[in-house]
C-alpha angles and dihedrals in degrees: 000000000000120000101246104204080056091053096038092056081040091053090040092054093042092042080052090051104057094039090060088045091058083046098064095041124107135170116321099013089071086067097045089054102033087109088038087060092037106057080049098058085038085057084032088056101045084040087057090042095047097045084053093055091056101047094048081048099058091038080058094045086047096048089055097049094051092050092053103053083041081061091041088056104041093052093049084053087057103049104041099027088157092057092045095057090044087063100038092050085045087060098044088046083049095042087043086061098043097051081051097055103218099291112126116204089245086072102050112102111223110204 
């Protein structure tokens, strides 16, 4: 599997070569190098193709993954509940206090 951020600086600077090759042409040379030009867009093109297999891939791979640690979670909420709302009224107590920042009312001065 190739690494992708490797082969996308290797397609930018092949996608730069060539437009700088079609910039210094002139006349007669586009001819010369038509099949030149044509078998890089051809590599440019499996090099595209192939650099989109591997990130749907991974997408795919990533999406899968999601969905089976959302299973994961939702069956361990359904076996152990009581465990679930002790942590999520830990961290409301935690994010209470937080948003609070520390101060407790006794503090506060009233003029």
């Amino acid at each position: 599997m190739p690494r992708t951020d490797k082969d996308m600086a290797k397609l930018k600077a092949q996608f730069e070569a060539l437009s700088n090759a079609f910039a210094d042409l002139g006349g007669n040379a586009i001819e010369e190098n038509k099949a030149s030009a044509r078998e890089q867009i051809a590599e440019l093109r499996r090099q595209i193709t192939e650099l989109s297999e591997v990130a749907t891939e991974k997408a795919t791979m990533a999406k899968e993954k999601i969905q089976d640690t959302t299973k994961k979670a939702n069956k361990y909420a359904h076996e152990n509940p009581w465990t679930v709302i002790g942590i999520a009224a830990a961290a409301g107590l935690l994010l209470g206090l937080a948003a609070r920042g520390g101060h407790s009312h006794e503090e506060e001065e009233w003029d």
